[in-house]
N, C-alpha and C positions, 0 to 999 in steps of 0.2 A: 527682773530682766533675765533674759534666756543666756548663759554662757557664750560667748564668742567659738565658732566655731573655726577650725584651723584644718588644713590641707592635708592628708598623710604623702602626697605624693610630691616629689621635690624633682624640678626636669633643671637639664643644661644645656650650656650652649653645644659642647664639646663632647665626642665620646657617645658615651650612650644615650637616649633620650630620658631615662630616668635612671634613677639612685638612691641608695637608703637613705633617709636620714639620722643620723647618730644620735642628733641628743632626744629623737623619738624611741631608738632604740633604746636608751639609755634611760626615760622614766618609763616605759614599758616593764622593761626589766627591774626597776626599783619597787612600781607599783606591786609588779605577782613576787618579788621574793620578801617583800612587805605581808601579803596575802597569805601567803604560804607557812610565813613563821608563825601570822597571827592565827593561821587554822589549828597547827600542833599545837603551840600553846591553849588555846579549847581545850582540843582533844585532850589534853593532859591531865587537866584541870577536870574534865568531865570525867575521867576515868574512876572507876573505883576502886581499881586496885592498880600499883606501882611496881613497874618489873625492877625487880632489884638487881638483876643478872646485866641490865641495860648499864652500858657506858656512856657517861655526859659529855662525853668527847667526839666530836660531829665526826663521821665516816663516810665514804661512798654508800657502804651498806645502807645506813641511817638515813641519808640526804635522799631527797625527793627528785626524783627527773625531769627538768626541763626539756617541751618537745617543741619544735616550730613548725606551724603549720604551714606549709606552701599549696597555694592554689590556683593551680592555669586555666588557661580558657578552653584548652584545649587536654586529651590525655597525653601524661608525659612522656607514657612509651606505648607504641603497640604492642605489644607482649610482655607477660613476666618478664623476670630475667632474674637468675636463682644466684649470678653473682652479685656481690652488692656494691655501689660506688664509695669510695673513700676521700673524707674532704681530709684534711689537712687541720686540727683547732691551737691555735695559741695558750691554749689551757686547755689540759688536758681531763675529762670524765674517768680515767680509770687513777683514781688520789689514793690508794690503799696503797699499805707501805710496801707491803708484800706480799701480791696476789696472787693464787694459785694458777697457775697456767699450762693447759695440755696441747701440746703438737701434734698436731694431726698430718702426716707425711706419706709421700708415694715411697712404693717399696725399690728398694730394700729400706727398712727402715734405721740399720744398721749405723750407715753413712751419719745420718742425722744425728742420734746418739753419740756421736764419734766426735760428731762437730762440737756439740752442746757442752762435752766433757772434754773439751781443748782448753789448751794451761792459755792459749790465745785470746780465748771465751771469757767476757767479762764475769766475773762470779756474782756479783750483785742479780745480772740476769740470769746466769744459768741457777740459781738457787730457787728462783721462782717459778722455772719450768721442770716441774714437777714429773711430768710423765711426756714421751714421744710415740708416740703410735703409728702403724702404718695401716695403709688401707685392707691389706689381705689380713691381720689381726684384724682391724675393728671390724670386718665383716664375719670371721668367724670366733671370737672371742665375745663381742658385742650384736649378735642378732636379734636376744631377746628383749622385750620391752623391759623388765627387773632389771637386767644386766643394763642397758643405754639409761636408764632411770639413774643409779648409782654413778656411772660414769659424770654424767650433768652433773648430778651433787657433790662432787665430792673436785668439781674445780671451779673459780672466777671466772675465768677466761680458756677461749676455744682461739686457737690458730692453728688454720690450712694452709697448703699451698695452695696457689691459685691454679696448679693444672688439674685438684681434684677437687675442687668446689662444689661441680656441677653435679657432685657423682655421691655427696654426701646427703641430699636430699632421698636418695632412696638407702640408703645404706643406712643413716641411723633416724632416718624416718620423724613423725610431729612430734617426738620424746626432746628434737632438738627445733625442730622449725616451728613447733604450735606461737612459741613468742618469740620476739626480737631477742631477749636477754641472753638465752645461752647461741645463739647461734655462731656456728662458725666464721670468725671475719680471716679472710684472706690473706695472707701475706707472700711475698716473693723468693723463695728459697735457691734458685737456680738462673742461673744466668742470661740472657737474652743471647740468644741466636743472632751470629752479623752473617749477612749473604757473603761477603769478601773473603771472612775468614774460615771459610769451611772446613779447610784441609786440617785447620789447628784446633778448630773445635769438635774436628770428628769424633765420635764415641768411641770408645776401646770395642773390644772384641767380646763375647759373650764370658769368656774365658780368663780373659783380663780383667772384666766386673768381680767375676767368682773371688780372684786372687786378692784383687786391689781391696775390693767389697767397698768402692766407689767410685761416683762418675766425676768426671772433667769439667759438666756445666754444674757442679753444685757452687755456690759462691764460699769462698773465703769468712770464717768465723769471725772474722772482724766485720766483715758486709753483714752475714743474716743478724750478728747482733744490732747492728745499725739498721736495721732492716725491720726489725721487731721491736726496736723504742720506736721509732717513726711509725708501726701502726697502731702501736699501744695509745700514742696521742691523737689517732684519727677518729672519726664517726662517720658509721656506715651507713648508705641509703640504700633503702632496697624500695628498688620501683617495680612499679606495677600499674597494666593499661588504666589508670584512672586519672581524675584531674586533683584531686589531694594527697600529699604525700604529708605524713610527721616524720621528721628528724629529730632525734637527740641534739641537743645543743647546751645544755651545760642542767648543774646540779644545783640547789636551794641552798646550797654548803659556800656555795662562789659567792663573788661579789658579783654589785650591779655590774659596774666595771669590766669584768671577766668575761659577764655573762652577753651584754652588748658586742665585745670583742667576736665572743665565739657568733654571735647571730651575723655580726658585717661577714663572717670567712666565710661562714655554712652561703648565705643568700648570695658570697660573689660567686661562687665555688660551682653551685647549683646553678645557676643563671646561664654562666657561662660554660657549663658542661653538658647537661641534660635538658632544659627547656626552650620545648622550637621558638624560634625567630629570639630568646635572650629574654629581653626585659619586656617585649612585644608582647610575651605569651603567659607571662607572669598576672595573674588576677588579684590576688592579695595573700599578706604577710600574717599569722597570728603566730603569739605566744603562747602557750598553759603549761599549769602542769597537769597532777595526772587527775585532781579532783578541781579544778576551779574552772572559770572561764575563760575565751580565748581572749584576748588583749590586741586589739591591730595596731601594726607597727606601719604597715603599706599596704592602701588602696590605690587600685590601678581607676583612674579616670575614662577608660574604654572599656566596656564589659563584655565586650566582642571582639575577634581578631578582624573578618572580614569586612566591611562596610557592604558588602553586595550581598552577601545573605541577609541582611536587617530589614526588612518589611517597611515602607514609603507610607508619608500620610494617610494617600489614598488607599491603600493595599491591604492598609492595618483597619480604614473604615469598611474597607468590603469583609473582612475575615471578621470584625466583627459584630457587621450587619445579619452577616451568613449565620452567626452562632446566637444571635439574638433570635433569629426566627425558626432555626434549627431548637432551641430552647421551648420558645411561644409554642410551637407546632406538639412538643412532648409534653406539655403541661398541659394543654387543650386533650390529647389523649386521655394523659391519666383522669381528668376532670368526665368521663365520658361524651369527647365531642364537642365540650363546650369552650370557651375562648373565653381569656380574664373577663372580660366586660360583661360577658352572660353572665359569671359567677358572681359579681358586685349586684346583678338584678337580678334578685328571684324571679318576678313574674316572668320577664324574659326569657328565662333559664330555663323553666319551668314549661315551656309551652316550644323550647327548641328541644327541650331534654323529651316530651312526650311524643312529637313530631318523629325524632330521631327512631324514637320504639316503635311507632308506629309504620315509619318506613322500613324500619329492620323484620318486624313483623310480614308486612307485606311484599317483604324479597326473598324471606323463608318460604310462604305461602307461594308464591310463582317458581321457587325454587321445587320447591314439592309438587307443585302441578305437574311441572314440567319433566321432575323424573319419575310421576307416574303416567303420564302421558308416555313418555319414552318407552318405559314400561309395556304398557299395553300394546303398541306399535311393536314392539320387538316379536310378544307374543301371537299376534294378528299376523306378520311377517314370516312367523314360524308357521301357523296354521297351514297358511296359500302353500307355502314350500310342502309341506307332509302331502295336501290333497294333490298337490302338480305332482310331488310324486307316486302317489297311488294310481292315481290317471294315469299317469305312460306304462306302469304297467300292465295295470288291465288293457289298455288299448297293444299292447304284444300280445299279451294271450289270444283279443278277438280279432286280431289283425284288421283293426280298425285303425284310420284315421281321422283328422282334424282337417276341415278346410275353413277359406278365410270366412265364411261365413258364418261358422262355428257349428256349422252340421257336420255328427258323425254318421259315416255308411261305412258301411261293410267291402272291404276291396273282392273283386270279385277273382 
């Protein structure tokens, strides 16, 4: 007997008209980190030689990337867009005790530094942020590919601000964008602008920056510290016009448990920020990781948004009445002329296929008459024309004319 098959989509009464379901999530996720472990151990076992330098102690580094596959009916954005969205995960992907981390900051880059090295500054994080750079260094410190090559390796983690995101795409160029890994994710180091409070958030004076060597909307070292554990436990989505997007959603190091947690946040997160019409526009859910297959968690029941673009009983008989015959008509070509049925009958074939040469023969042949008939006629046309005109002139020399009866005389 065939397996019982079962629904991935789960609707309600209330709220939205569909929803994950958890304990789908939840053997999905047991399935591939089952899958996963049982592949490295292979791998292990197949190897022929043993890195001795490797640690038996499960890492970020070590642990395999969980991505989830979301796919709309439609594209999630019309255009790029170079910054990336950030969800929010209850377990967090960045698990290394101590990761190296570079600030990447608008200038002055002074101010930053200043904050980082405040007795205010948790030390646990400021020990981790290794280096703070601003953008007029990394544009002329860091132009050359060697020099941005070295920078990537030599840290875990990249954090911007978000007023110069957009601007780091050309500045340290595919050295940091060819993969998602090093890329810079965003964070918020400066205050929000309020319309009310203009007068108090004014800027100082160009002169006052010099002295202070900082500004008023930078935030409080206790905020950007709070501010950079909060992205450290996010994951980024970078969209782009198509209808699949992968997410990061957790590690082969987590539990099943963890790892369902982080897919319910990423799919409410996504749902309800980025994809039109919510759960309407959502086509379906997969899991992988980076070498296995995808795992569905949610099938959408509607494979279309619109109902009035879908083609009607009739509609889909005539379009594929039209490409049956549009077909017939190109296989009867390549056949020379002939139509399935002729080619199942020889003799038949055989006596249309002669037919065919023969009428083709005989529309070359009237073809050819007819452009040496033209032929001749052109030249016979030209002939009359030369003597008409040698006639009129001899008839000026003898001052002769032409009457209607076709006698020439001499005028007197």
């Amino acid at each position: 007997m065939a397996p019982e098959s079962k629904s991935l989509t789960q609707k309600v009464a209330l709220g939205s008209p569909y929803q994950l379901d958890k304990n789908q999530s939840l053997k999905a996720s047991s399935a591939l980190l089952k899958n996963i472990l049982r592949s490295a151990q292979t791998k292990d076992v197949s190897a022929q030689k043993r890195n001795l330098l490797a640690d038996d102690s499960t890492d970020s580094a070590d642990a395999e990337t969980v991505w989830l596959v979301l796919t709309t009916k439609k594209n999630i954005v019309p255009q790029p867009r170079l910054k990336p969205g950030k969800i929010l995960l209850p377990h967090s992907l960045n698990i290394a005790r101590k990761p190296s981390i570079c600030l990447l900051t608008p200038d002055p880059q002074r101010q930053y530094k200043d904050l980082v090295a405040h007795s205010s500054f948790p030390p646990e994080l400021a020990t981790c942020i290794n280096r703070v750079i601003g953008l007029e260094k990394l544009k002329k410190k860091y132009h050359s590919y060697e020099s941005q090559r070295q920078l990537r390796d030599s840290h875990d983690i990249f954090l911007a601000d978000d007023k110069i995101i957009t601007y780091l795409s050309k500045t340290i160029g595919k050295t940091f964008y060819k993969t998602a890994a090093k890329r810079p994710f965003p964070v918020r180091l400066a205050e929000e602008k309020q319309k009310s409070n203009k007068k108090q958030l004014a800027l100082p004076s160009t002169k006052a920056k010099k002295e202070s060597g900082e500004s008023k909307l930078v935030k409080t070292p206790q905020a950007v510290a709070k501010e950079v554990e909060r992205t450290l436990s996010m994951t980024p989505i970078y969209l782009s016009p198509s209808a699949t997007t992968s997410i990061r959603v957790g590690l082969s190091s987590q539990s099943p448990q963890e790892l369902a947690e982080n897919i319910e946040a990423i799919v409410s997160g996504v749902t309800e920020k980025y994809v039109p019409r919510q759960w309407r526009g959502v086509k379906s859910i997969h899991i992988k990781g980076a070498n296995t297959m995808a795992i569905p968690i949610w099938l959408a029941d509607e494979l279309w948004e619109d109902d009035a673009k879908v083609l009607g009983d009739v509609e889909a008989e005539e379009k594929k009445a039209r490409a049956l015959h549009k077909a017939k008509k190109k296989r009867a070509l390549e056949n020379g002329g002939l139509l399935a049925e002729d080619v199942q009958n020889p003799e038949t074939g055989k006596r249309k296929a002669k037919d065919s040469v023969e009428e083709g023969l005989k529309s070359k042949r009237s073809k050819g008459d007819e452009d040496g008939l033209s032929q001749e006629m052109k030249e016979r046309r030209e002939k009359l024309r030369q003597q008409k005109k040698e006639l009129k002139v001899a008839m000026e020399r003898t001052g002769s004319s032409v009457k209607p009866g076709g006698i020439v005389k001499a005028m007197s």
